[in-house]
C-alpha positions in Angstrom: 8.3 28.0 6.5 8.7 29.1 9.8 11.2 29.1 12.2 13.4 25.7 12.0 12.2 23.4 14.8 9.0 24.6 15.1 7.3 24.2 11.1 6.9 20.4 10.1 6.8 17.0 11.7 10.5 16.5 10.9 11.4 20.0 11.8 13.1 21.5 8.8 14.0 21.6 5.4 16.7 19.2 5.5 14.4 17.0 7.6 16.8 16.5 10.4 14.5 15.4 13.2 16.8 17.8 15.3 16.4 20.6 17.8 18.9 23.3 19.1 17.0 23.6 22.1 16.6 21.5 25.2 14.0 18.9 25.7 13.1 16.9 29.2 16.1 16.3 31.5 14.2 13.4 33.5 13.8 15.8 36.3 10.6 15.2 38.5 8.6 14.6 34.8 4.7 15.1 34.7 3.3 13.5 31.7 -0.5 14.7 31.4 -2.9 13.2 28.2 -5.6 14.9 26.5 -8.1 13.1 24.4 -8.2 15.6 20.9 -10.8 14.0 18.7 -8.2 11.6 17.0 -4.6 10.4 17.4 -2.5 14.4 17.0 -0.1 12.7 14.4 2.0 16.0 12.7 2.2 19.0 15.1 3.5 22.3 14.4 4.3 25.4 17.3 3.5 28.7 16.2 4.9 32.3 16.9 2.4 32.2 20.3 3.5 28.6 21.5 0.2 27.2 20.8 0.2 23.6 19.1 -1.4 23.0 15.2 -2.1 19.6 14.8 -4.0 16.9 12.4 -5.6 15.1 14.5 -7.8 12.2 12.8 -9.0 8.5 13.5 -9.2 5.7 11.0 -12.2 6.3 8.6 -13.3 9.8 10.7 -12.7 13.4 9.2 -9.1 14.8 9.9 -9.2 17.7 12.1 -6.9 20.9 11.9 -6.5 21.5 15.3 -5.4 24.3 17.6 -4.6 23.6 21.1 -3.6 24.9 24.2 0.2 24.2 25.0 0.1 23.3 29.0 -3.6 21.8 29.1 -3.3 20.2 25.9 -7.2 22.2 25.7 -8.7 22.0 22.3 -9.2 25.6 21.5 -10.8 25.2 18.1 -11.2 22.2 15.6 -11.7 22.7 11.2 -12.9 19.8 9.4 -10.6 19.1 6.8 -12.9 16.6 5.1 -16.1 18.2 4.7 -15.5 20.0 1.7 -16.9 17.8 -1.8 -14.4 15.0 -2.6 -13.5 13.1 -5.9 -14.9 9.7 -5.8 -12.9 7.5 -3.6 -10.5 10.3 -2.4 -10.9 8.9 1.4 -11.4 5.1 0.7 -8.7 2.7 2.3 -6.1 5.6 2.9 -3.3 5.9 5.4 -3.3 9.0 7.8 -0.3 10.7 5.9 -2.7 10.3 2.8 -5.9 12.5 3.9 -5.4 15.4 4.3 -2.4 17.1 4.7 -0.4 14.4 7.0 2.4 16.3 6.3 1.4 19.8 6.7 3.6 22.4 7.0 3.7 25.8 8.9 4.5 28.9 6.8 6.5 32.3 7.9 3.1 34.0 8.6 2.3 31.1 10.9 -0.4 29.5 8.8 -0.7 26.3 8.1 -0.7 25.4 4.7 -2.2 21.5 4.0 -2.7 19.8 0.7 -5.8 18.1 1.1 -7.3 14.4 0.0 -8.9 15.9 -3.1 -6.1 17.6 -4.5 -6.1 21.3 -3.3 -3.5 23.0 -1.2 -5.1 25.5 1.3 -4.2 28.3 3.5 -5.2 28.8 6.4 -5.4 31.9 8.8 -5.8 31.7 12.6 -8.6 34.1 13.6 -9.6 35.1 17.4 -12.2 36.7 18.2 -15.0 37.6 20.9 -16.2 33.8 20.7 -12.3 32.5 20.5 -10.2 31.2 18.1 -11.3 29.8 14.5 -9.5 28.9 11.0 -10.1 30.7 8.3 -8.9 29.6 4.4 -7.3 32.2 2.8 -5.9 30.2 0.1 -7.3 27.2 -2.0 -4.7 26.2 -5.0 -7.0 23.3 -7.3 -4.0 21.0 -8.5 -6.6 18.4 -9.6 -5.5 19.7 -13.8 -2.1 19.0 -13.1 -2.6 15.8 -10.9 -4.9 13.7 -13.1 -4.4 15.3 -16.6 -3.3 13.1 -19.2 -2.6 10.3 -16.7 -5.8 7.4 -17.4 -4.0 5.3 -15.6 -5.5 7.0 -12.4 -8.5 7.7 -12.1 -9.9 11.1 -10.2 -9.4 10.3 -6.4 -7.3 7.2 -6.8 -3.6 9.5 -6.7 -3.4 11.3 -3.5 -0.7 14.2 -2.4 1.4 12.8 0.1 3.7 16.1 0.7 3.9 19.7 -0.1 6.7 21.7 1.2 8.6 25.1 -0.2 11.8 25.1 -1.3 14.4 27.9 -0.8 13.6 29.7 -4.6 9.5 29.9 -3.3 8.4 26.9 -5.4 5.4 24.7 -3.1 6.8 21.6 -4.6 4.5 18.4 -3.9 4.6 14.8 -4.5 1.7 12.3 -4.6 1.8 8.1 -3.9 1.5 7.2 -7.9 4.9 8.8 -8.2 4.0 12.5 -8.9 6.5 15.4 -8.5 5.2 18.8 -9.2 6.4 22.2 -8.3 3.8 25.2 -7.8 4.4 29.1 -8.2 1.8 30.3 -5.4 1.8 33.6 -7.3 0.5 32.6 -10.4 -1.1 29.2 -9.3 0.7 27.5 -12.0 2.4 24.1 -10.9 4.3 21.9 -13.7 4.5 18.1 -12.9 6.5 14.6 -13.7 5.3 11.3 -13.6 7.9 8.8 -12.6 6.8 5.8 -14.2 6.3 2.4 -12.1 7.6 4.1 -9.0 5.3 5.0 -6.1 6.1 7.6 -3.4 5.5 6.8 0.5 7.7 9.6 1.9 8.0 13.4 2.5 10.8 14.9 0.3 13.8 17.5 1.8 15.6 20.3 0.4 19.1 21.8 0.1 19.9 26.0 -0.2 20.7 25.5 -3.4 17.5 24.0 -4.8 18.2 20.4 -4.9 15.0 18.7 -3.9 15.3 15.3 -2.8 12.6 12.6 -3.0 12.8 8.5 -2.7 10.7 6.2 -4.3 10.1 2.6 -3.9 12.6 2.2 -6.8 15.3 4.7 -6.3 16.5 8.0 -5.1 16.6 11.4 -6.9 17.7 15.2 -6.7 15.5 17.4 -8.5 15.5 21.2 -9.5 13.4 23.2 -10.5 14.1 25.0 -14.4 11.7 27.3 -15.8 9.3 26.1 -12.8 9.6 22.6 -14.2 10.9 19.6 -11.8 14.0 18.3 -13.7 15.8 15.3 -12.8 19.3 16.2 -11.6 20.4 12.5 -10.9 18.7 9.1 -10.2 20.5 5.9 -8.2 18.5 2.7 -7.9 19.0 1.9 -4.2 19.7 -2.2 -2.9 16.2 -3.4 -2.5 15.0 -7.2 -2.0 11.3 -6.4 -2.7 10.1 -7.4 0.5 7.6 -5.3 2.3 9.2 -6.0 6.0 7.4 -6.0 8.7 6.6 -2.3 9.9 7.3 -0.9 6.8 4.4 0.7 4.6 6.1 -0.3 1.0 8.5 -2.5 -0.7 10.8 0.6 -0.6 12.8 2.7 1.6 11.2 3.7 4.6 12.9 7.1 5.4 12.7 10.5 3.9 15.5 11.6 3.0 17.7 13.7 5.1 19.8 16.6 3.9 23.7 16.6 5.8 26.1 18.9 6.2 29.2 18.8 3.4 26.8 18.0 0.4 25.1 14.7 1.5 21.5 13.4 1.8 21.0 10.5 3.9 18.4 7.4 3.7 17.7 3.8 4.3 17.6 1.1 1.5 15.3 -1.7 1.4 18.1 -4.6 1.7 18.0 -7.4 4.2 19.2 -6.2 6.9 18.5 -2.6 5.5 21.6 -0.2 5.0 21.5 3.6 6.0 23.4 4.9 2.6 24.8 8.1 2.3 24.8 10.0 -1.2 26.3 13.4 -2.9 23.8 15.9 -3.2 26.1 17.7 -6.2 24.6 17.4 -9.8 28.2 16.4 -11.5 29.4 14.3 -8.5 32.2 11.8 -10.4 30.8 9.5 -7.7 27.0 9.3 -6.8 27.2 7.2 -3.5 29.7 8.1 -0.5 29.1 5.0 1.9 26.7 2.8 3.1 26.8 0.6 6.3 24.0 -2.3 7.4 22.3 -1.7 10.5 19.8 -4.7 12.8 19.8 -8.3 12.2 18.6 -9.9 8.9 15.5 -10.9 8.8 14.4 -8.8 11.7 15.6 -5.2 10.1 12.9 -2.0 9.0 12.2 1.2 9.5 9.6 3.6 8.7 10.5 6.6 9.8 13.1 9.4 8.8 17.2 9.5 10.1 18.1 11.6 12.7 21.1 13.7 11.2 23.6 14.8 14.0 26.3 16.8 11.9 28.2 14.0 10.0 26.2 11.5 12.3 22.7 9.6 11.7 20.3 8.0 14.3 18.2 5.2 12.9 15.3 2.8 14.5 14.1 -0.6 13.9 10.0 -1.1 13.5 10.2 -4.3 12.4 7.6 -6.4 13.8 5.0 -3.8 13.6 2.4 -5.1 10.8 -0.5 -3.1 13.1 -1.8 -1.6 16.1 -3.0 -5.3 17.1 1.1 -5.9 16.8 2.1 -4.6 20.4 -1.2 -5.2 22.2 -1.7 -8.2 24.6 2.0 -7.1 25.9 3.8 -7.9 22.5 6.6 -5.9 21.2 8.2 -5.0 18.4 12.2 -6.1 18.0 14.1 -3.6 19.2 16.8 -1.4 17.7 18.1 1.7 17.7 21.6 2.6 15.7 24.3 5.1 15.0 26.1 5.3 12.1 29.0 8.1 11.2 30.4 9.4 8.0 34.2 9.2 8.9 36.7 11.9 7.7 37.7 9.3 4.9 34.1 9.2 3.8 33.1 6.0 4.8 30.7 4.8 7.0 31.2 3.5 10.9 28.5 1.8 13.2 29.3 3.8 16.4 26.5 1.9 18.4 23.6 -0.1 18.9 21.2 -0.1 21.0 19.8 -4.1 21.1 16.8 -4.0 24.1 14.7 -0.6 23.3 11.7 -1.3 21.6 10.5 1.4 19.6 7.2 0.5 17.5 6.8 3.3 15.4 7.8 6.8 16.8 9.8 9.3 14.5 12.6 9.9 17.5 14.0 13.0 17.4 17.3 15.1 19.4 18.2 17.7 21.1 21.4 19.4 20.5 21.2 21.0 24.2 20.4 18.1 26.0 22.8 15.5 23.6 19.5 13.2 24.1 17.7 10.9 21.6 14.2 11.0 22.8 11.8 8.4 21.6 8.5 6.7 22.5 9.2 3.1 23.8 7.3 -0.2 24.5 8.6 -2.8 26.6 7.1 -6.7 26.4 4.7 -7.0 29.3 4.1 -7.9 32.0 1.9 -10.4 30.7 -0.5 -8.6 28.8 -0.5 -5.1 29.9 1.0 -2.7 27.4 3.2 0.0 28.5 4.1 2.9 26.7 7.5 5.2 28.1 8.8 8.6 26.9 12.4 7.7 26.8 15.6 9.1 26.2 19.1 7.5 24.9 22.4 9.0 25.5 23.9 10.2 21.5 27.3 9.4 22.7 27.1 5.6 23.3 23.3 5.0 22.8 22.3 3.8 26.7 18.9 4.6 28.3 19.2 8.0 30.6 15.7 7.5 31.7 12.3 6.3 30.8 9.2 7.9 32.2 5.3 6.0 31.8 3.4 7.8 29.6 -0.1 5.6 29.9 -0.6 1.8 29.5 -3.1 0.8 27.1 -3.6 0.9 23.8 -5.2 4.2 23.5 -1.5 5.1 23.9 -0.4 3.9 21.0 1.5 6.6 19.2 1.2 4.7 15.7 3.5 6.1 13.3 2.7 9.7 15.0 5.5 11.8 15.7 7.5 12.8 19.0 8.1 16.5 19.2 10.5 19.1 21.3 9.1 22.4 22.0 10.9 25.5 22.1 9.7 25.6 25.7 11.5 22.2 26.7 8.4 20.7 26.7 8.0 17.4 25.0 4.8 16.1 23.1 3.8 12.3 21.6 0.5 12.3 19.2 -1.2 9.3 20.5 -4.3 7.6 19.5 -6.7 9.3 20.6 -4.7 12.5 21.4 -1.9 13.8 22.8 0.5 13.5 25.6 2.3 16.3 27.6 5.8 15.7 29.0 7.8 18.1 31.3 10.4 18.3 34.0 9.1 20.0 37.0 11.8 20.9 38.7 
């Protein structure tokens, strides 16, 4: 992929939601808005600074896009959807569904995105007298390996969620039936499992020493890859009521997982409240789980978006209350929540803080090691009915508000489940309904 920070919406392999470099101090901010075609959901930076984004609206084509880092220009648009699709491929799905949600950035600074009818594609940025253009360079059909010998799902009704590499070259990719397949891009060939009664909602992660890590609804699991084939290195069933909460998109776990230092992988259960639970990553581990620790209230506990890991510490928010968009208009809110939880020396696990009066809808936060700030997308209740949208960022030490900065009020700046990202610049961007929003100190 390329350089960590800079290659996937949760910024690494390990999905750590974690930058070296500094984001906004809160000095003199300018926050500017772009309208892009479509909410600018998973955002890469490439070698040049420029941004690649999908950018797509409910039941409208997804758009890879390339734009202009300072004003948030679109510089040239592909239409990921106008190629022939299976038969239902792009009814009733979710944006992480169609088209390559989570995309990733390779080393050549291409984006590589698995697509709603089953084919992973290359892509090549191309300028030229008339500007820029993408240009496929790359079309894998994994259609064979996704729907072969499987009646149960019919052509177009499993859909890739994920495809990321591992450290060994493998693409491996995972689809919402509770597919996990791993490709060789040099001979094409990809050999799959079906988990049986488990369906996937989440990106996966991966370790250097070619544990892949992917949660279902049911449980968690470390793969490898032997002989190209994905092979189950362990499997814990994680606490789970079998309640869909409120801002969640399953009855499962809501996080990917995330890949610590010291052997560990990171996610949250589906309990009531939910618990962020902490497990070894080795194969032969005598013990599978290292600690676990509840987070939020009960009955008002959920997340749906990835841990922030912070060496031996993890960063997680509370959605719950966020069924839809219609959830926070008319001034409404989400509860709020955000929590830190440490794995002590003795391995067990210690609530640090918790934040009780930030409302964070549906944002994946992430942090800056340069800073020592959480940044996240925030929405207050009110006044009355006007809805408020801040950029704002929490102290890691003990979890208070540094400063909040307006982005827009309305709903059209609903981020909805879109990401928050930190560019190598400092600059800060928030994929929002229809677009995207710039913040940056200027001064």
């Amino acid at each position: 992929m390329a350089p960590t920070g800079t290659s996937n919406i949760h910024n690494d392999t390990y999905m750590s939601d974690s930058y070296q470099w500094a984001g906004p101090l809160g000095k003199k901010i300018k926050v500017t808005s772009k309208w892009a075609g479509g909410e600018c959901a998973s955002m890469t930076f490439n070698s040049a600074g420029q941004l690649i984004a999908i950018c797509l609206l409910p039941k409208t084509p997804a758009f890879l896009t390339l734009m202009d880092p300072d004003s948030l220009k679109v510089l040239t648009r592909y239409n990921l959807t106008n190629r022939p699709t299976k038969a239902g491929a792009l009814v009733n799905r979710d944006y992480t569904e169609l088209s390559g949600g989570y995309f990733y950035l390779n080393n050549l600074d291409q984006p590589v995105v698995a697509t709603a009818d089953h084919h992973l594609i290359t892509y090549e940025l191309l300028k030229g007298k008339k500007g820029y253009a993408f240009n496929p360079v790359s079309d894998i059909d994994l259609n064979a390996s996704i729907v072969a010998g499987q009646p149960t799902f019919a052509a177009g009704e499993d859909s890739i969620l994920s495809a990321l590499p591992d450290f060994n070259g493998n693409v491996w990719f995972v689809t919402t039936g509770g597919l996990v397949g791993a490709l060789n891009p040099a001979t094409k060939i990809s050999q799959t499992v079906r988990l049986a009664n488990e369906g996937i909602t989440q990106s996966f992660s991966m370790s250097e020493d070619g544990g892949v890590y992917i949660v279902t609804n049911v449980a968690m699991y470390r793969f490898d890859a032997i002989a190209g084939l994905p092979t189950q290195g362990w499997r814990v069933v994680y606490a789970n009521d079998g309640v869909q909460k409120e801002g969640q998109k399953s009855a499962g776990s809501g996080t990917s997982p995330t890949v610590m230092p010291g052997g560990r992988v990171a996610i949250t259960d589906n309990d009531n409240p939910l618990n962020v639970v902490v497990y070894n990553t080795a194969i032969n581990a005598p013990t599978r789980q290292v600690c676990s620790a509840p987070v939020f209230n009960k009955g008002a506990s959920s997340t749906e978006n990835s841990l922030i890991s912070v060496g031996n510490a993890l960063i997680v928010e509370n959605n719950y209350g966020n069924l839809s968009v219609k959830s926070v208009t008319g001034g409404k809110t989400t509860v709020p929540g955000f929590a830190r939880v440490d794995v002590q020396a003795d391995g067990t696990c210690k609530n640090v803080w918790t934040n009780s009066t930030v409302s964070a809808p549906s944002v994946v936060p992430k942090f800056s090691a340069a800073t020592g700030l959480i940044y996240t997308y925030t929405k207050p209740k009110g006044p009355g009915k006007v809805n408020r949208w801040y950029w704002t960022a929490l102290d890691y030490r003990t979890g208070e508000v540094v400063y909040s900065k307006l982005a827009g009020t309305g709903v059209a700046f609903n981020n909805s489940y879109a990401s928050l990202y930190v560019a190598p610049s400092g600059v800060g961007y928030v994929g929002v309904l229809k677009g995207l929003i710039r913040v940056a100190d200027t001064r």
